[in-house]
PyMOL Python script that loads the backbone (N, CA, C, O; Angstrom):
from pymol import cmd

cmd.read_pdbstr("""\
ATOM      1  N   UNK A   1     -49.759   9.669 -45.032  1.00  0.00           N
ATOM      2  CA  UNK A   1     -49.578   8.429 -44.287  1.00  0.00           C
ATOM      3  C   UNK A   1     -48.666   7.471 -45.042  1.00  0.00           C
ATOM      4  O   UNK A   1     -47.914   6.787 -44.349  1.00  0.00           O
ATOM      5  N   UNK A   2     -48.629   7.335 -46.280  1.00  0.00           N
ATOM      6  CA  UNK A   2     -48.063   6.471 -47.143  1.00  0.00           C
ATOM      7  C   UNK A   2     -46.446   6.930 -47.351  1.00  0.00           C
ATOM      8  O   UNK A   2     -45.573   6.294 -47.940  1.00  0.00           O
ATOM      9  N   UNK A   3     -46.344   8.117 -46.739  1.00  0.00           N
ATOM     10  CA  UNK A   3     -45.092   8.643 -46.513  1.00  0.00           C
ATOM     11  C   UNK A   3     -44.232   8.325 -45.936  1.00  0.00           C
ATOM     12  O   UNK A   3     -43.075   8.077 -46.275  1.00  0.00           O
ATOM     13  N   UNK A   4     -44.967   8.295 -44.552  1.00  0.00           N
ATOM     14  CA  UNK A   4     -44.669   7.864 -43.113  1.00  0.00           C
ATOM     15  C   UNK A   4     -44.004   6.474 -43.155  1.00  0.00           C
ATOM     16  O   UNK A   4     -42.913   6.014 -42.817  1.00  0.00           O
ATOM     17  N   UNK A   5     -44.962   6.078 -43.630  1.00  0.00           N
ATOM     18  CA  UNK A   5     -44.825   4.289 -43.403  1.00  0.00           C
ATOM     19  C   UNK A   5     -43.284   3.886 -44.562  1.00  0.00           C
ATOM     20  O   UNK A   5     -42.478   2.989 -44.318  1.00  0.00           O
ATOM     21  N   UNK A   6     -43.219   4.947 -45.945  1.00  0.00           N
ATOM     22  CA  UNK A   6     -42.028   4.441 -46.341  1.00  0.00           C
ATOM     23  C   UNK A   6     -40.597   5.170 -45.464  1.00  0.00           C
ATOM     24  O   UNK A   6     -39.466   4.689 -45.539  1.00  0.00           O
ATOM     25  N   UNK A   7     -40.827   5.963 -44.943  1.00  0.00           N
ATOM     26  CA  UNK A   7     -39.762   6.406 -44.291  1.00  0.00           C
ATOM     27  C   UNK A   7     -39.315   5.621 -43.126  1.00  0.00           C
ATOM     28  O   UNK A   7     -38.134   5.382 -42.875  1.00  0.00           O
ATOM     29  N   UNK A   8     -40.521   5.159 -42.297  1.00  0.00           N
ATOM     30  CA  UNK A   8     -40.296   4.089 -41.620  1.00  0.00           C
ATOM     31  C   UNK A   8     -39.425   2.642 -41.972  1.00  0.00           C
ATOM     32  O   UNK A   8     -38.516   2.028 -41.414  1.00  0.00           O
ATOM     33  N   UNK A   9     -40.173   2.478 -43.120  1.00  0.00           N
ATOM     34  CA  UNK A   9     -39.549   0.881 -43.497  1.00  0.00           C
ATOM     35  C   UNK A   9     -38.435   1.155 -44.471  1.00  0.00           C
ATOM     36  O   UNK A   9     -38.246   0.186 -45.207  1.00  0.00           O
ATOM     37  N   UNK A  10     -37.717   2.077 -44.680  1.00  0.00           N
ATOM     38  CA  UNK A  10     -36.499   2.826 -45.089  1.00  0.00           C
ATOM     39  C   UNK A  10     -35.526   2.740 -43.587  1.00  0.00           C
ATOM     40  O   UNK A  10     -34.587   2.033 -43.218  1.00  0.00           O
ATOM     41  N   UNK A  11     -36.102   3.558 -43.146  1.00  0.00           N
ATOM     42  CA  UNK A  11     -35.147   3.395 -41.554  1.00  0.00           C
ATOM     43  C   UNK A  11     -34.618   2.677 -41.029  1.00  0.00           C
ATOM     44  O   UNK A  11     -33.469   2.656 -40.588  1.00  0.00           O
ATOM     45  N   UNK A  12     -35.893   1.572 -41.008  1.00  0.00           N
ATOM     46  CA  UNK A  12     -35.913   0.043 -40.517  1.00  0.00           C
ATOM     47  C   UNK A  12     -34.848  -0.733 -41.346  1.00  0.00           C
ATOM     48  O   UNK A  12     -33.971  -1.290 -40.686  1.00  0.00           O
ATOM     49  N   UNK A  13     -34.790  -0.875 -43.018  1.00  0.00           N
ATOM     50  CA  UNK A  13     -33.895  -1.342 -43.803  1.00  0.00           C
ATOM     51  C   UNK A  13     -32.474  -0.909 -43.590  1.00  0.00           C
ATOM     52  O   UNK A  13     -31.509  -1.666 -43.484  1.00  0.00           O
ATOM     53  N   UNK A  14     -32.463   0.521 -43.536  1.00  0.00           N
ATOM     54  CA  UNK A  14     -30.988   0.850 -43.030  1.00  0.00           C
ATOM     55  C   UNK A  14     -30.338   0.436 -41.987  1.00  0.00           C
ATOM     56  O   UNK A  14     -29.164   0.086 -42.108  1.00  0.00           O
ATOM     57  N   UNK A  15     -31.178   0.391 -40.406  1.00  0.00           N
ATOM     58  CA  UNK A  15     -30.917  -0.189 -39.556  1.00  0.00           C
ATOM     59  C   UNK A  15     -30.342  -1.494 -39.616  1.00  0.00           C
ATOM     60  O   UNK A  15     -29.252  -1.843 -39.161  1.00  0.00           O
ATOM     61  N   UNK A  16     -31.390  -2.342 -40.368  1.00  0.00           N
ATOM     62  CA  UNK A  16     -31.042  -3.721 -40.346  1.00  0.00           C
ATOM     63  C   UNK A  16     -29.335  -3.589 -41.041  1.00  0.00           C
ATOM     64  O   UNK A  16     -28.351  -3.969 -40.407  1.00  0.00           O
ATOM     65  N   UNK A  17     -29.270  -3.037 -42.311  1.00  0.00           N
ATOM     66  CA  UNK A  17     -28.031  -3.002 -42.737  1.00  0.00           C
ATOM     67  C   UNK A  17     -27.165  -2.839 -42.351  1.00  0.00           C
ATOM     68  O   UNK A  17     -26.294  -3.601 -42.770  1.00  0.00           O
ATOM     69  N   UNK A  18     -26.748  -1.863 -41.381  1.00  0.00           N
ATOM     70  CA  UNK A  18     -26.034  -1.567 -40.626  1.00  0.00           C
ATOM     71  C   UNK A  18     -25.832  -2.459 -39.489  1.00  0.00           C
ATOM     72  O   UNK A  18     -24.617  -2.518 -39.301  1.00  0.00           O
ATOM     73  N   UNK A  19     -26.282  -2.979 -38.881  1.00  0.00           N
ATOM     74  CA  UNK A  19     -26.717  -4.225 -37.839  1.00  0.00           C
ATOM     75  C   UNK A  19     -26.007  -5.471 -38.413  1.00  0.00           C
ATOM     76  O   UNK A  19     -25.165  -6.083 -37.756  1.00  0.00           O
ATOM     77  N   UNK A  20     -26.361  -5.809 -39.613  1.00  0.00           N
ATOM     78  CA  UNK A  20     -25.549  -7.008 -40.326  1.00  0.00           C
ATOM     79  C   UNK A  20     -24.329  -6.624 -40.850  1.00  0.00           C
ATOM     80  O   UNK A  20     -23.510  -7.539 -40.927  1.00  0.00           O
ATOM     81  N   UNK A  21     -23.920  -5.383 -41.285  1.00  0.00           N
ATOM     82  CA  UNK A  21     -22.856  -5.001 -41.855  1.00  0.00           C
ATOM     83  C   UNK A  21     -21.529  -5.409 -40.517  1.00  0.00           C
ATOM     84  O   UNK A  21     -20.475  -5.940 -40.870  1.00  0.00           O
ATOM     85  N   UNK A  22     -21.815  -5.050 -38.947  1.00  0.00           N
ATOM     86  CA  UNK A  22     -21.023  -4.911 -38.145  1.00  0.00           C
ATOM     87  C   UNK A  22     -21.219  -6.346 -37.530  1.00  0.00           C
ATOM     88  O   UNK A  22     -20.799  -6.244 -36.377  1.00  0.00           O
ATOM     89  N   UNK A  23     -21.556  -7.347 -37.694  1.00  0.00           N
ATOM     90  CA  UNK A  23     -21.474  -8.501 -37.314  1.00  0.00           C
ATOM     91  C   UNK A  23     -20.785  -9.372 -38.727  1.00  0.00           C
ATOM     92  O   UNK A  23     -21.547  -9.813 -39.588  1.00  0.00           O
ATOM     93  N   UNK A  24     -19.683  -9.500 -38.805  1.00  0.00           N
ATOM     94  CA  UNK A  24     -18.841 -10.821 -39.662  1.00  0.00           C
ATOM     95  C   UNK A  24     -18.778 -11.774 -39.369  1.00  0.00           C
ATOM     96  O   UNK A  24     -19.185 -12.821 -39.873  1.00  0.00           O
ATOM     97  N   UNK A  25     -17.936 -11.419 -37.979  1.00  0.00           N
ATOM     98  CA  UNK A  25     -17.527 -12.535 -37.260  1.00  0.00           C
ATOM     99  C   UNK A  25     -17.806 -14.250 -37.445  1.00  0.00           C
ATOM    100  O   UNK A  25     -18.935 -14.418 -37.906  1.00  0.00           O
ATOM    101  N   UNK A  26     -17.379 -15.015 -37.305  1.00  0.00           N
ATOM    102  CA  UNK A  26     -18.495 -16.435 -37.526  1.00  0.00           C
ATOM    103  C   UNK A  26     -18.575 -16.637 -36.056  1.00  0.00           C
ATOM    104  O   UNK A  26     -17.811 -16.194 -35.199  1.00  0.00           O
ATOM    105  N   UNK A  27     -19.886 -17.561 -35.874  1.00  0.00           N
ATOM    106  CA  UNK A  27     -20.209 -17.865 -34.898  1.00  0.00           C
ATOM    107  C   UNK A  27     -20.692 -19.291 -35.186  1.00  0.00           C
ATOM    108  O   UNK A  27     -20.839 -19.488 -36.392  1.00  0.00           O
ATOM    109  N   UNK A  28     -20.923 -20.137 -34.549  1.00  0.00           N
ATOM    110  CA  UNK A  28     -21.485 -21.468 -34.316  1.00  0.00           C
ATOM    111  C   UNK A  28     -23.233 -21.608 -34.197  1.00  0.00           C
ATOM    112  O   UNK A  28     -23.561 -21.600 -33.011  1.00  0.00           O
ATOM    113  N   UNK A  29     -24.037 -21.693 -34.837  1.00  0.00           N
ATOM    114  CA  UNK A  29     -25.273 -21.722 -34.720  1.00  0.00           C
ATOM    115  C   UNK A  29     -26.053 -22.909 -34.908  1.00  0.00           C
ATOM    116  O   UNK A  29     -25.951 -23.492 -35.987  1.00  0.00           O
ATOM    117  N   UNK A  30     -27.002 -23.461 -33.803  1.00  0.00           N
ATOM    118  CA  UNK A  30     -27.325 -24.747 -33.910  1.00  0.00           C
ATOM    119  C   UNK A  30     -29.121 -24.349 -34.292  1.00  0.00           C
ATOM    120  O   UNK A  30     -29.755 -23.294 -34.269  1.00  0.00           O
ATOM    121  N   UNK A  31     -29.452 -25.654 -34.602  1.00  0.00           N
ATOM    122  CA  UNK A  31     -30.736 -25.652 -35.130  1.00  0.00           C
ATOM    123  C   UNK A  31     -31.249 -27.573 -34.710  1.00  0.00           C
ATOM    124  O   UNK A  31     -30.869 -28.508 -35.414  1.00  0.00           O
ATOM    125  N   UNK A  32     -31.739 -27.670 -34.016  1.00  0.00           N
ATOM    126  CA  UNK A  32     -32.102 -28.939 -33.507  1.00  0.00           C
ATOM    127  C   UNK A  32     -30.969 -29.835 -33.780  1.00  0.00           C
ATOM    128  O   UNK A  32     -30.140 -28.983 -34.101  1.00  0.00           O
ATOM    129  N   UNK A  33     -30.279 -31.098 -33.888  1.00  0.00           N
ATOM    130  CA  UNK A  33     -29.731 -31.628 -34.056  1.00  0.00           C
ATOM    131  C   UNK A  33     -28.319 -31.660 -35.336  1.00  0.00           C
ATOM    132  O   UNK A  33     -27.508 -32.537 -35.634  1.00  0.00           O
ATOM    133  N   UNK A  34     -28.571 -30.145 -35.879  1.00  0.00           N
ATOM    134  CA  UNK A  34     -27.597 -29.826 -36.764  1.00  0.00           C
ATOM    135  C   UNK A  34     -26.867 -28.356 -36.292  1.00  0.00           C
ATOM    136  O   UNK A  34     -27.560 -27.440 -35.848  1.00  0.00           O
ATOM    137  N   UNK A  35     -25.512 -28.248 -36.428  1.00  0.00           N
ATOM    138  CA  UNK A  35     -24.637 -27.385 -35.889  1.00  0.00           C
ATOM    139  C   UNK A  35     -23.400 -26.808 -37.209  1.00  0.00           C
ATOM    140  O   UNK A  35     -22.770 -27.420 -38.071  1.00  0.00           O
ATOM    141  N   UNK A  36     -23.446 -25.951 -36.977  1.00  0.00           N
ATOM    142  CA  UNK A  36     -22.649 -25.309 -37.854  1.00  0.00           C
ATOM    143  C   UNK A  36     -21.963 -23.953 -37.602  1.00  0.00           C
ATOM    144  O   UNK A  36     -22.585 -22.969 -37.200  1.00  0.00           O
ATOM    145  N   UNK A  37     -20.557 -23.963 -37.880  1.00  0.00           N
ATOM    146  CA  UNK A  37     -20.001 -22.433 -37.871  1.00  0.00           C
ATOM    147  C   UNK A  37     -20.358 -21.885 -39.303  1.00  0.00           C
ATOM    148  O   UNK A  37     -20.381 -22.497 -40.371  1.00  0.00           O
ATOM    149  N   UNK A  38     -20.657 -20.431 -39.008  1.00  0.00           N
ATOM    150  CA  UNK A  38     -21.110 -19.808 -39.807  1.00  0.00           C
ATOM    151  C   UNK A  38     -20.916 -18.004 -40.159  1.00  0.00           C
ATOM    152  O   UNK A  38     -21.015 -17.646 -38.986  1.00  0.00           O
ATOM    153  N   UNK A  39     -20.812 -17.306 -40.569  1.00  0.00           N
ATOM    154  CA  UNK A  39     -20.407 -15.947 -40.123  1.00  0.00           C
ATOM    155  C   UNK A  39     -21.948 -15.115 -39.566  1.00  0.00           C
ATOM    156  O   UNK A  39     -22.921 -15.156 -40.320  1.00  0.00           O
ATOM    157  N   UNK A  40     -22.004 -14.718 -38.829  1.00  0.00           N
ATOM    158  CA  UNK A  40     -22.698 -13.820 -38.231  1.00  0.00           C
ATOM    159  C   UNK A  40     -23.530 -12.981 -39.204  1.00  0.00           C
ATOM    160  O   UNK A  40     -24.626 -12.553 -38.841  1.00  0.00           O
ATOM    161  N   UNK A  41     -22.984 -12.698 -40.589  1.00  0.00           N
ATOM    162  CA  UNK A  41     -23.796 -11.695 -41.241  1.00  0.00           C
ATOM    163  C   UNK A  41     -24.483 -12.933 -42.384  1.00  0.00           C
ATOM    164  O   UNK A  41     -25.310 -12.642 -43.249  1.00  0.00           O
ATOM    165  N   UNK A  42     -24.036 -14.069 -42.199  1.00  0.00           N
ATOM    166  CA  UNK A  42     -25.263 -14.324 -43.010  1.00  0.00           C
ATOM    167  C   UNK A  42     -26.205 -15.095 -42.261  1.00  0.00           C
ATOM    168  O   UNK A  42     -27.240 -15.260 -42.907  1.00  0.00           O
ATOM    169  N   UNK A  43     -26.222 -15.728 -40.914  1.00  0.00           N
ATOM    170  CA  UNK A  43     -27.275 -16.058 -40.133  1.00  0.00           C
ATOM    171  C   UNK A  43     -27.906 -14.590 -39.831  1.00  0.00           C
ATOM    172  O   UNK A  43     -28.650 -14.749 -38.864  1.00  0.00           O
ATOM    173  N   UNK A  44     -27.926 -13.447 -40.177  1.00  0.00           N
ATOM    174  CA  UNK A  44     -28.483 -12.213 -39.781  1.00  0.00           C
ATOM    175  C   UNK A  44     -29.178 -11.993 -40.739  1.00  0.00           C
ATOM    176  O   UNK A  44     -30.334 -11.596 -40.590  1.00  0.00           O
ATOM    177  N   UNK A  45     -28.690 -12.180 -41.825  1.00  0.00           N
ATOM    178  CA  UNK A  45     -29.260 -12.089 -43.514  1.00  0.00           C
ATOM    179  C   UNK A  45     -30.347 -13.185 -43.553  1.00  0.00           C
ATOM    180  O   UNK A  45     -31.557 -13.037 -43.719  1.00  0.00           O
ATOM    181  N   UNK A  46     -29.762 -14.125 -43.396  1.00  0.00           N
ATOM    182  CA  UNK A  46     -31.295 -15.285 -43.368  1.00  0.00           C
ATOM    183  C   UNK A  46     -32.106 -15.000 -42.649  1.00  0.00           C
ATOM    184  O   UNK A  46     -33.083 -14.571 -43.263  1.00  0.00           O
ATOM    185  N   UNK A  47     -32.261 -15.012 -41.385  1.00  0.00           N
ATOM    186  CA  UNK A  47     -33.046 -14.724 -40.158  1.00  0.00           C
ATOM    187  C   UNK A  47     -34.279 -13.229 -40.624  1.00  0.00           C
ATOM    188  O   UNK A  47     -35.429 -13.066 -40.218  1.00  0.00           O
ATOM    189  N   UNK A  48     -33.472 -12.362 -41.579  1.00  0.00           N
ATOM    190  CA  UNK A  48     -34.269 -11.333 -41.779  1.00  0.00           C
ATOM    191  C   UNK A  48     -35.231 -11.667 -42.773  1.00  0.00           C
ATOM    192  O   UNK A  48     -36.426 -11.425 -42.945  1.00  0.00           O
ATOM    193  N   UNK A  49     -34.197 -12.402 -43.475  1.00  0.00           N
ATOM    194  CA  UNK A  49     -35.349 -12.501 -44.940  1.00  0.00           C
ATOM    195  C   UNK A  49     -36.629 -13.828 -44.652  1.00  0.00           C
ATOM    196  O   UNK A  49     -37.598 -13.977 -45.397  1.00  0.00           O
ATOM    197  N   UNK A  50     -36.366 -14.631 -43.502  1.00  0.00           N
ATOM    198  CA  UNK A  50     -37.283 -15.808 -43.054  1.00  0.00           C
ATOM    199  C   UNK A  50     -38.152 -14.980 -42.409  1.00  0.00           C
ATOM    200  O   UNK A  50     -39.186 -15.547 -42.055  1.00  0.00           O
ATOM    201  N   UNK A  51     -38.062 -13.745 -42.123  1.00  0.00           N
ATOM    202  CA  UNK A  51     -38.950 -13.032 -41.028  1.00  0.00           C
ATOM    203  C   UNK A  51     -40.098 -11.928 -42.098  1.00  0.00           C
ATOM    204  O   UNK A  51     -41.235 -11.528 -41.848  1.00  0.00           O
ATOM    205  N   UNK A  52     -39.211 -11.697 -43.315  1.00  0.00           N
ATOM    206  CA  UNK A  52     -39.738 -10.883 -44.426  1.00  0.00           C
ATOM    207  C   UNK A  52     -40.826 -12.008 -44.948  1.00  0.00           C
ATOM    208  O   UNK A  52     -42.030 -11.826 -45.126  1.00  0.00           O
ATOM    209  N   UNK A  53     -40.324 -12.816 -45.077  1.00  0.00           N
ATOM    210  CA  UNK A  53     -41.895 -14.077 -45.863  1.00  0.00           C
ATOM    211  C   UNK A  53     -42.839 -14.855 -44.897  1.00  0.00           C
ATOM    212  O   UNK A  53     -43.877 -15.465 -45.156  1.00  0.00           O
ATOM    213  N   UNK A  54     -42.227 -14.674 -43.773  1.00  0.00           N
ATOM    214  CA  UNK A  54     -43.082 -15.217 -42.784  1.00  0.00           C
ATOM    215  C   UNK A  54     -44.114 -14.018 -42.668  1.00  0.00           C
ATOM    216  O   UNK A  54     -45.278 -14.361 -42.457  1.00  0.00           O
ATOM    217  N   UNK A  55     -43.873 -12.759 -42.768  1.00  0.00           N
ATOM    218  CA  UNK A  55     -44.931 -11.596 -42.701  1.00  0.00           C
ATOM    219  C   UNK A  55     -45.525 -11.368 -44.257  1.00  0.00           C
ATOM    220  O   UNK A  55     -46.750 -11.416 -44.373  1.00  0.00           O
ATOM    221  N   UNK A  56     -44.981 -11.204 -45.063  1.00  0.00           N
ATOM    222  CA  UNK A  56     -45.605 -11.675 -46.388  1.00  0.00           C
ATOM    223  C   UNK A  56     -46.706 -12.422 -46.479  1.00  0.00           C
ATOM    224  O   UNK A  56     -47.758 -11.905 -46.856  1.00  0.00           O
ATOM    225  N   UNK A  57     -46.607 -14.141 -46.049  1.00  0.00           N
ATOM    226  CA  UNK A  57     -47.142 -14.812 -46.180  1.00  0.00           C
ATOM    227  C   UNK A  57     -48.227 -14.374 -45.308  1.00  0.00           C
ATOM    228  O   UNK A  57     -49.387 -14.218 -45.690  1.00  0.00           O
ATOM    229  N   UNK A  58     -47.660 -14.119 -43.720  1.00  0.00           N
ATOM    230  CA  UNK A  58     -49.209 -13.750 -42.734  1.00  0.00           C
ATOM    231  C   UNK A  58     -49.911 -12.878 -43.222  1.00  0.00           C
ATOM    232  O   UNK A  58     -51.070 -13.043 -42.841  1.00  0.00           O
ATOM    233  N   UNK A  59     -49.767 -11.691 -44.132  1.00  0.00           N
ATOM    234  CA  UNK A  59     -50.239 -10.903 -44.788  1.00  0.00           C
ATOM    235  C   UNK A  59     -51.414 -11.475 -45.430  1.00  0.00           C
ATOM    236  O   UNK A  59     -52.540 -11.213 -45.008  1.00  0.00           O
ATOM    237  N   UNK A  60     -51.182 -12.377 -46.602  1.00  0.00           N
ATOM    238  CA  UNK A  60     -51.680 -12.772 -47.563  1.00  0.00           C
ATOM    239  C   UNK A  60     -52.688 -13.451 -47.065  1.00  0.00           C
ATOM    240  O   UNK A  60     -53.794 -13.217 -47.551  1.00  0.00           O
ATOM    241  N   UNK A  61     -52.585 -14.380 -46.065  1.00  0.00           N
ATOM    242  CA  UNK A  61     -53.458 -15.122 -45.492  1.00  0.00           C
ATOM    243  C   UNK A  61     -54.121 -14.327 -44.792  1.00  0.00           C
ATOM    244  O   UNK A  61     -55.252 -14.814 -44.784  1.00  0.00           O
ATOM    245  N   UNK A  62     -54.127 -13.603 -44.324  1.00  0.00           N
ATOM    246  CA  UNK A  62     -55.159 -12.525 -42.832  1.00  0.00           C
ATOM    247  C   UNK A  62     -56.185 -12.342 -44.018  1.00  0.00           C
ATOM    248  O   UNK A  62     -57.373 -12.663 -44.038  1.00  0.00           O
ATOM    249  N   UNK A  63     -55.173 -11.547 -45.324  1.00  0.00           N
ATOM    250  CA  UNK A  63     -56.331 -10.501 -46.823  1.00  0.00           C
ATOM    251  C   UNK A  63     -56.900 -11.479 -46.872  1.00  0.00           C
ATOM    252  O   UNK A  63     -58.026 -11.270 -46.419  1.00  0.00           O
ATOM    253  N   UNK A  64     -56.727 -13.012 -47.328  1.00  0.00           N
ATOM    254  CA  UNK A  64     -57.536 -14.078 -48.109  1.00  0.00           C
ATOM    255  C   UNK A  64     -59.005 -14.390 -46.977  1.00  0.00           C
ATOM    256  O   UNK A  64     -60.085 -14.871 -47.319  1.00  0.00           O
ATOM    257  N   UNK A  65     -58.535 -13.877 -45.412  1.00  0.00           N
ATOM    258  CA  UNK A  65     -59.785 -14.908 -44.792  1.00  0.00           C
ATOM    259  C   UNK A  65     -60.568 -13.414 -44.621  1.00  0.00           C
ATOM    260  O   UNK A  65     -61.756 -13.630 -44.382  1.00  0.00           O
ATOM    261  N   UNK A  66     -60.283 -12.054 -44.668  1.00  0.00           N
ATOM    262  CA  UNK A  66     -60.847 -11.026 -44.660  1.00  0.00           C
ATOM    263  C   UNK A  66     -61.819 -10.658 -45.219  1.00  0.00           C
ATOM    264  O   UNK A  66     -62.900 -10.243 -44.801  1.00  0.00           O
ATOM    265  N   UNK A  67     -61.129 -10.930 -46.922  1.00  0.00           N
ATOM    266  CA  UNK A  67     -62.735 -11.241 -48.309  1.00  0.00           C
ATOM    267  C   UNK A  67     -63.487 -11.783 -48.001  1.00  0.00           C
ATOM    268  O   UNK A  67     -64.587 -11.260 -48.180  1.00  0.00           O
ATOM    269  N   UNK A  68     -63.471 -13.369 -47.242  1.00  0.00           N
ATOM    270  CA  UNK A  68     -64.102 -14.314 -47.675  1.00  0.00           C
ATOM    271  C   UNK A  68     -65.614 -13.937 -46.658  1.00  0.00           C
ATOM    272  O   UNK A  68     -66.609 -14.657 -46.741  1.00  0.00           O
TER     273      UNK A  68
END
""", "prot")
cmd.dss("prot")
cmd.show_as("cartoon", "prot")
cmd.util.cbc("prot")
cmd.orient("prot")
């Protein structure tokens, strides 16, 4: 099982890479009252890694109320 799951989140990593690799381009991306051009692969790069600690963190918190 522990196999599985790294081959999975191997896959998943490559994917993503590949996904950000083919977006450069800049694009314009707004966020409530602030706007900015920006290139495409690093609003793709952020977006992933805000999504990596946002599950991190939900992680940590689910384990912490699980013990208790």
């Amino acid at each position: 099982m522990r196999k599985i799951k790294l081959v999975v989140v191997l896959l998943l990593s490559f994917a993503l890479v590949m996904v950000v690799a083919q977006n450069t381009a800049p694009i314009e991306a707004r966020f409530l009252w602030l706007a900015a051009e920006i290139p495409a692969i690093l609003l793709l790069f952020l977006t992933a890694v805000g999504g990596f600690v946002v599950g991190i963190l939900t992680s940590l918190l689910v384990g912490r109320t699980r013990h208790k």
